[in-house]
C-alpha positions as CSV (number, residue, x, y, z in Angstrom):
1,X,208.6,167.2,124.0
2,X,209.5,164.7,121.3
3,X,205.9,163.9,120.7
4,X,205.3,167.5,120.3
5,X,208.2,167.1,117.7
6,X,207.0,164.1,115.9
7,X,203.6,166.0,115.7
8,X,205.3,169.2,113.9
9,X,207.2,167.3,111.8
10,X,204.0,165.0,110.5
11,X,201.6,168.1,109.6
12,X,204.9,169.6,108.1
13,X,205.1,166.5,105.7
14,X,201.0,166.9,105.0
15,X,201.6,170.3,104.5
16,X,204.1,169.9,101.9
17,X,202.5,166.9,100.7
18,X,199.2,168.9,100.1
19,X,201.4,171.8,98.1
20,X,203.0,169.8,96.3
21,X,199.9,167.5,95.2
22,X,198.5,171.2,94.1
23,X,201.4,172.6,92.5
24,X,201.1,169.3,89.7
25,X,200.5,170.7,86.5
26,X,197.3,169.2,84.4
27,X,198.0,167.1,81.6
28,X,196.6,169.3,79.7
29,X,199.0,172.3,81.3
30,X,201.8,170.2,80.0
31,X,200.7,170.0,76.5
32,X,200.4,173.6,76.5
33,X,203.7,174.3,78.0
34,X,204.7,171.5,75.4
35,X,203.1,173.8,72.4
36,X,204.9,177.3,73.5
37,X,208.5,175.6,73.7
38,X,208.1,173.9,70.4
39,X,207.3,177.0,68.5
40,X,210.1,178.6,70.7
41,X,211.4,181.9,69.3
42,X,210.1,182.1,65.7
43,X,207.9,185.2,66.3
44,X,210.8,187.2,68.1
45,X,211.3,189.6,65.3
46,X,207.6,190.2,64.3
47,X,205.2,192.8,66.4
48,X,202.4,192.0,65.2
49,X,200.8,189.1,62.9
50,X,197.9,187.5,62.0
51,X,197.5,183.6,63.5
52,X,195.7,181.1,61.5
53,X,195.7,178.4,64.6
54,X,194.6,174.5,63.9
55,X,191.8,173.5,65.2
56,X,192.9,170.1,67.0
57,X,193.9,170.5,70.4
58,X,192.1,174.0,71.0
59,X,193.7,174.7,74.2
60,X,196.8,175.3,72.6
61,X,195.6,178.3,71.2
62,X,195.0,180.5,74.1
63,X,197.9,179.3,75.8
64,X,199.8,180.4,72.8
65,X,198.0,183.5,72.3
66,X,198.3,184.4,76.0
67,X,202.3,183.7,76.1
68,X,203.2,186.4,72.8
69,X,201.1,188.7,74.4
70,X,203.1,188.8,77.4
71,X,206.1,188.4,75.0
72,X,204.4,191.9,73.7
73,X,203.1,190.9,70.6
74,X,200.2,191.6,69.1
75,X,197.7,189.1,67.5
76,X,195.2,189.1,65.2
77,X,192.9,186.0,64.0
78,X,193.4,185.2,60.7
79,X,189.7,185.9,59.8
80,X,189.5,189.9,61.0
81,X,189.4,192.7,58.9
82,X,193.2,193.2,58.7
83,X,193.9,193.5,54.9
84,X,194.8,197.6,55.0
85,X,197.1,196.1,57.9
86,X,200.0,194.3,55.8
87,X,200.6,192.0,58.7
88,X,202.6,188.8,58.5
89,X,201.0,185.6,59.0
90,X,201.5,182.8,61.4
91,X,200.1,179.4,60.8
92,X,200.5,176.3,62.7
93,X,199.0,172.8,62.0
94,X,199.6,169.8,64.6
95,X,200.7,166.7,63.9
96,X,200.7,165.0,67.1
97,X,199.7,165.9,70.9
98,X,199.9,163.1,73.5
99,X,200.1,162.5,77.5
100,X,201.8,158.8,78.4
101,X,202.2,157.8,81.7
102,X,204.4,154.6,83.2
103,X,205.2,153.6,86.4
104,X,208.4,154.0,87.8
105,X,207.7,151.8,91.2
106,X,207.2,152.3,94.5
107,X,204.0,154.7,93.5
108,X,205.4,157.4,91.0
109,X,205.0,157.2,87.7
110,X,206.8,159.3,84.7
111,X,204.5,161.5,82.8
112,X,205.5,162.5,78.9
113,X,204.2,165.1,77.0
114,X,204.6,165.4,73.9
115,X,203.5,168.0,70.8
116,X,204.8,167.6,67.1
117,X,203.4,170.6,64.9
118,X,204.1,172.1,61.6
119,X,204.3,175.9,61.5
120,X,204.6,178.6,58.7
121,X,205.1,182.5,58.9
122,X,204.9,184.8,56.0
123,X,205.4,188.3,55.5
124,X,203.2,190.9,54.5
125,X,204.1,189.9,50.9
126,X,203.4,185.7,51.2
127,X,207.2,185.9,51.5
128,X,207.9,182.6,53.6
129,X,210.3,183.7,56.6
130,X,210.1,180.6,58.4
131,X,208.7,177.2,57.4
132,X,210.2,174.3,60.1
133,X,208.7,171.2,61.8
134,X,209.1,171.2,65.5
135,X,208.4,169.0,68.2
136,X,209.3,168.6,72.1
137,X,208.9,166.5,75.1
138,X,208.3,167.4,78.7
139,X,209.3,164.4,81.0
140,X,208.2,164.8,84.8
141,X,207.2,162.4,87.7
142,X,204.8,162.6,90.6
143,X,202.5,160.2,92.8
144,X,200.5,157.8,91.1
145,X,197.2,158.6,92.8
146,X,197.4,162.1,90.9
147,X,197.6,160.3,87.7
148,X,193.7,160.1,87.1
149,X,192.8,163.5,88.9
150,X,195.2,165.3,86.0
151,X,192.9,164.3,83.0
152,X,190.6,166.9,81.4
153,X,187.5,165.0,80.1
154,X,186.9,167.3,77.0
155,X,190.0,166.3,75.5
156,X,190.7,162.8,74.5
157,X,194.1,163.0,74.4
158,X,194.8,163.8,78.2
159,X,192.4,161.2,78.9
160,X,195.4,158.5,79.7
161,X,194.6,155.0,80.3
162,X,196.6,154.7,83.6
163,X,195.9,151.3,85.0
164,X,198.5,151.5,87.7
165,X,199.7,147.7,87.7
166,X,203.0,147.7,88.9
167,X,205.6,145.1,88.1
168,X,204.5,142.0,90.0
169,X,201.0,143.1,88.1
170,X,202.3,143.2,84.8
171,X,205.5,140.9,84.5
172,X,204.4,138.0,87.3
173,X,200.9,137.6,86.9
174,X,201.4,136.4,83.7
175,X,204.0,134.1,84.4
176,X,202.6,132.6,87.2
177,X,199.3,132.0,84.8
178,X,201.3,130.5,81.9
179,X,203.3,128.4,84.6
180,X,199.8,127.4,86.2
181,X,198.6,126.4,82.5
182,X,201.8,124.1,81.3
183,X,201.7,122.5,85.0
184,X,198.0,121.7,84.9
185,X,198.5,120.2,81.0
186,X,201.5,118.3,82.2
187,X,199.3,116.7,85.1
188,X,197.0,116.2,83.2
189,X,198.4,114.4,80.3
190,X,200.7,112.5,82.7
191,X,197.8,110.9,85.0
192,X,196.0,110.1,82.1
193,X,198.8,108.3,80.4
194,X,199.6,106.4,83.7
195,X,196.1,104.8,84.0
C-alpha cells in the first residue's frame, strides 16, 4: 500500500511539474505583458483612435492592439483612410525592451522584464491630452533548464545569454585560478632564488 502511495504521489509531482513547466510565460510574453502595463490606462477615455506604433519590438503591437480591443476600443493604423473620421491619435516610440536572467541557486533563476517607452495621444485637433514617459518591470522565477527553451530566435532581445554558472562557477573558479597563479610564481621565484 505505501508503494502504491509513493507511486501516486511521484506522477502527481511530474504532473504538476509538467503544468507548471507549460504554464511559463515566453520571454517574449513577458515583454508584452511588460508593454500593456506600462501604457496602463491612458486610452480609458478614448473609443476610438488612430495608433502610430514603433517599429522596434513588433510583437508589442499586436499584443497591444489585441488587449484595447478587448478593453472595447477601436483601432485604426495610423496610415488608413481615416481623415473624414476626426479620430485621436496614439503614438508610442520605445526606448528600451530587455529580458535579464540571474541565478538565484539551487537551479532557479530570476527573470526581469523590462520595457521603457515614450507615448503621445492627441485629439482630433493635434491637442496633446497625454504626453508621459513610462516604464515597468516584471520580476518572476522558475527552473533554470526553462531558461533557454523561453527565447524567441526572431528577436534579439529575448535571446538572453544564460550561461547557468552558479556561484562556485562564478565566484570560486576564479579564485582558486588566481590562488593557483600567485602560488605557482611564489614557487617559482623561491626555488630559483634558493639554488
Amino acid at each position: 500500500m505505501r508503494s502504491f502511495m509513493k507511486y501516486l504521489l511521484t506522477i502527481g509531482l511530474f504532473v504538476l511539474t509538467g503544468v507548471g513547466a507549460q504554464a511559463q510565460s515566453s520571454h517574449m510574453q513577458q515583454l508584452q505583458t511588460a508593454g500593456i502595463e506600462c501604457i496602463g490606462d491612458v486610452l480609458a477615455n478614448v473609443d476610438s483612435f488612430e495608433l502610430d506604433a514603433d517599429t522596434r519590438a513588433p510583437y508589442l503591437r499586436p499584443a497591444l492592439v489585441a488587449n484595447w480591443k478587448d478593453e472595447g476600443h477601436t483601432v485604426y493604423a495610423a496610415d488608413s483612410t481615416t481623415a473624414g473620421l476626426k479620430l485621436p491619435r496614439f503614438q508610442y516610440r520605445i526606448d528600451d525592451v530587455r529580458i535579464g536572467v540571474r541565478s538565484l541557486g539551487s537551479g532557479s533563476v530570476e527573470r526581469t522584464a523590462s520595457v521603457s517607452m515614450r507615448y503621445l495621444l492627441t485629439g482630433p485637433d493635434s491637442q496633446i491630452l497625454a504626453d508621459n514617459l513610462c516604464s515597468r518591470e516584471i520580476v518572476d522565477s522558475f527552473d533554470a533548464n526553462l531558461a533557454k527553451g523561453l527565447t524567441d530566435a526572431r528577436y534579439d532581445e529575448t535571446n538572453i545569454e544564460y550561461d547557468g554558472k552558479g556561484w562556485m562557477n562564478r565566484v570560486l573558479e576564479p579564485v582558486i585560478i588566481v590562488g593557483a597563479a600567485v602560488i605557482g610564481t611564489y614557487l617559482f621565484f623561491n626555488l630559483r632564488s634558493k639554488r
